[in-house]
N, C-alpha and C positions, 0 to 999 in steps of 0.2 A: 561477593562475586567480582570476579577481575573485570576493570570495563575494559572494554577493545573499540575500535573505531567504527567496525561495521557489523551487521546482523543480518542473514538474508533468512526472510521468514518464508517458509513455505507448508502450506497448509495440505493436509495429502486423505483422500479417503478413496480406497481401495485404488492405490496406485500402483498396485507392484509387478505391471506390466512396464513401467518408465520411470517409477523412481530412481533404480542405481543408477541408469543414463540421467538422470535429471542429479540428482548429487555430483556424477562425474563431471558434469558439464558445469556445473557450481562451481563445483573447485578448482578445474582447471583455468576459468577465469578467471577469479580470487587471486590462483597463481601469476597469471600473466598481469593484473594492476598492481601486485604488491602490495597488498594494504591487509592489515591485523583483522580477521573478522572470523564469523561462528557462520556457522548456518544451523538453523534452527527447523526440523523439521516437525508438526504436531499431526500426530495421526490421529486421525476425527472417528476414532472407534473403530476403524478398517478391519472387515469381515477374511480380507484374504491377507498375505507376505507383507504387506507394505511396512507393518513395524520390526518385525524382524530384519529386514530386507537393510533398513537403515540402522539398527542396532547392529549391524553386522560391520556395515558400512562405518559405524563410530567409530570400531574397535581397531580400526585401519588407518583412519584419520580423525586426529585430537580433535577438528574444526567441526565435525558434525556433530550433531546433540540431539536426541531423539527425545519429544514432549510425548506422552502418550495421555488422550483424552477421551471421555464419553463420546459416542456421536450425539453431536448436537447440531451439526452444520457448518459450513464453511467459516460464515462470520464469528462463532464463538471459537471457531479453531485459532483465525487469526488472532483473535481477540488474546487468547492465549499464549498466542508466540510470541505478540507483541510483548507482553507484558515479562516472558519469561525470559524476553532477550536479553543482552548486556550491552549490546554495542550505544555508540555515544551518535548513530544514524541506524536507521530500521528499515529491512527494505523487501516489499513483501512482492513473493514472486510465485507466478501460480504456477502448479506442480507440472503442467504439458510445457512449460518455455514458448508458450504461443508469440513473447517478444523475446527472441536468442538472447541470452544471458552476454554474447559480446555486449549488448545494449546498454549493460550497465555503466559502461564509462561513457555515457550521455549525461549521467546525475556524477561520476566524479567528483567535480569541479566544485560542488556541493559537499561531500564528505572528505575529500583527500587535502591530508593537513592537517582535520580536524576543524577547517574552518566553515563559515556558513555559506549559504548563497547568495549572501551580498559578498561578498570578494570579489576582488578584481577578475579572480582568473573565469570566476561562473557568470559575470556579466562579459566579460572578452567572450568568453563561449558562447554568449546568447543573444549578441549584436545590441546590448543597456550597458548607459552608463553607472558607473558607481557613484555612491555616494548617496542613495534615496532610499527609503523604506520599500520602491517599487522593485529593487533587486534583491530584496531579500525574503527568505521562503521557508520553514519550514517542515512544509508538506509540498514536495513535488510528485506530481502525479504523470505518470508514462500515458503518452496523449495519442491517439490514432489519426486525431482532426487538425491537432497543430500544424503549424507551416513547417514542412519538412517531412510529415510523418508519412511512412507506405503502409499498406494492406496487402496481402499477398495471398490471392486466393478465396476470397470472403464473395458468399455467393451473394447476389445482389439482395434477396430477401432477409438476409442475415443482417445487412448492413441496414436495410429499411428499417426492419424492426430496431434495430441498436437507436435509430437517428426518430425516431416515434418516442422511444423512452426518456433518452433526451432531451428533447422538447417538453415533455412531459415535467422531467426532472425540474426544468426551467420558471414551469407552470408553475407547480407544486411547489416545492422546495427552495432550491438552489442555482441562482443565476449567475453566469460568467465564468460556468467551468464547463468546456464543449467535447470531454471524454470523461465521464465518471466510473467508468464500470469495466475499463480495462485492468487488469490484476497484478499492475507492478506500479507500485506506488514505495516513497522514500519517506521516511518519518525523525525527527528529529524526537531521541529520549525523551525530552520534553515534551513537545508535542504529542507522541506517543503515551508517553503515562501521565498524561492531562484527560488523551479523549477517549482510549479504549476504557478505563473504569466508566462510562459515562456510556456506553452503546449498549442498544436495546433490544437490538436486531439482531439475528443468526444467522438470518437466508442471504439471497440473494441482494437484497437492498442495502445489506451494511455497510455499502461503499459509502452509499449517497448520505447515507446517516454520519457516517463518519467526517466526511467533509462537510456537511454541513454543522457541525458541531465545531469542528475547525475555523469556518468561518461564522460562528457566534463565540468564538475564543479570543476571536483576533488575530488569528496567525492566518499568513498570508500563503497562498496557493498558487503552485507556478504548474504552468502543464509544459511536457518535455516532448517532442516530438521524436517518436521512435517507429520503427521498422516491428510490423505484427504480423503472422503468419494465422492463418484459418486454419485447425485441425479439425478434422470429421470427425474425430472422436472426442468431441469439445463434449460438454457433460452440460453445454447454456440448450433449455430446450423451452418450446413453447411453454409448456406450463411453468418455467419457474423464472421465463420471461412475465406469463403472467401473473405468478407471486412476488415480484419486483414493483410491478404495479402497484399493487396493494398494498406491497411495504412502504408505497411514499403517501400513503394515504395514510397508515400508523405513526410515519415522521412525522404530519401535520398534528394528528390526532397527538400525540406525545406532547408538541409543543405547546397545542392550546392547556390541555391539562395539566402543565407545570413540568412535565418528566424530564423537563432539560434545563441546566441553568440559565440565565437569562444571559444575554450578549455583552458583551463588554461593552463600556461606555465609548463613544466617540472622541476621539482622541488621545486615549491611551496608549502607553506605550506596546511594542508589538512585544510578545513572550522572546527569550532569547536564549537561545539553547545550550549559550555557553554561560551561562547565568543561572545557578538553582534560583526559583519561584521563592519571593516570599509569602506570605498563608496569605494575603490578602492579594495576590496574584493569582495563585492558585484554587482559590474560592469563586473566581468570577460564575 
């Protein structure tokens, strides 16, 4: 398969109320940064149009690619997009555009070129100098809490609960990442076909599993502050806020019982995306 520069994954189940708007709006950005990329879209078994909807949408434009998969849930949807992308950055974007798709040229400066996000031009863009393992990344993840980010609309309980989890996340899991569970996140091939063979999760928790896998890899995590919008027709509801829960209680439980490779040694080098793995890199 042809590699290309970018991949925008979008994970879609019973979407075909705002899919074609959600492809158009895809594409039309792609258009305006200029940059080689697919959009990958994986219907999670959609009961209504949503596959046809984008199979329609392919046959119009070469750049969309339609995965069609069992329902199994969001996290094995992406799981599959990731893996069945081509691009040489991966960039998974949830199907309502809760962060407008302008937003992608915040991560840029990370994919365009080809280069990483230690370059000059992605530290100029993030007020770091170059030259330190601290500007380079990865896995950048679309942050709500970063310095610069807006919310727009998010009813105060919505936000409580997000900042409970969290903390939680923090408890549990995974410390030093202050937005895990927003739905646009960038991945580097590498990165990408290092930690999706390796998640265990479907639901709602596969973020956090994913990053924290990430950061038992060794690859370093940059949160990107971006502009997010609250839809009412968000599909995040109490109860699979409270299967979220549960799923960082399975991530511990995994860990202790072996189901994850163990963390890279202290001092190693960082994974580099321009760099195929040799088996002894890729084995950590």
């Amino acid at each position: 398969m042809k590699t290309i520069l970018l991949s925008i994954v979008v994970p879609a189940y019973n979407e075909g109320a705002r899919i074609a708007h959600t492809m158009s709006e895809v594409a039309a950005e792609l258009d305006r940064l200029g940059v080689d990329a697919e959009v990958v879209v994986v219907d999670d078994g959609s009961a209504d149009a949503t596959a046809s909807i984008v199979a329609d949408a392919s046959r119009s434009d070469s750049r969309i690619r339609l995965v069609r998969a069992a329902h199994a849930g969001k996290g094995a949807a992406v799981r599959r997009g990731m893996l069945e992308a081509a691009g040489a950055w991966r960039f998974l974007a949830d199907a309502d555009l809760s962060m407008p798709i302008s937003e992608l040229r915040r991560f840029k400066p990370a994919f365009a070129e080809g280069f990483g996000a230690a370059s000059p031009a992605f530290a100029e863009a993030h007020g770091e100098a170059t030259g330190s393992d601290a500007t380079h990344a990865d896995v950048l993840v679309g942050s709500r809490e970063a310095g610069g980010a807006t919310r727009i609309g998010e009813p105060w309980s919505r936000h409580a609960i997000g900042r409970v989890f969290n903390w939680c996340v923090k408890l549990l899991v995974l410390r030093g990442v202050d937005d895990t569970q927003c739905g646009f996140k960038l991945f580097s091939a590498h990165a990408a076909e290092t930690l999706f063979p390796l998640q265990r999760l479907d639901g709602f928790g596969f973020d956090v599993e994913i990053l924290f896998l990430a950061r038992r890899a060794g690859f370093v995590i940059r949160e990107i502050p971006v502009t997010w919008e609250y839809g009412r027709e968000s599909k995040v509801s109490i109860a699979s806020g409270a299967r979220g829960f549960l799923d960082l209680v399975k991530i511990r439980w995994n860990q202790l019982r072996g189901a994850y490779p163990p963390p890279v040694r202290p001092g190693r080098p960082l994974a580099d995306p321009a760099r195929p793995a040799s088996s002894k890199e890729s084995s950590w």
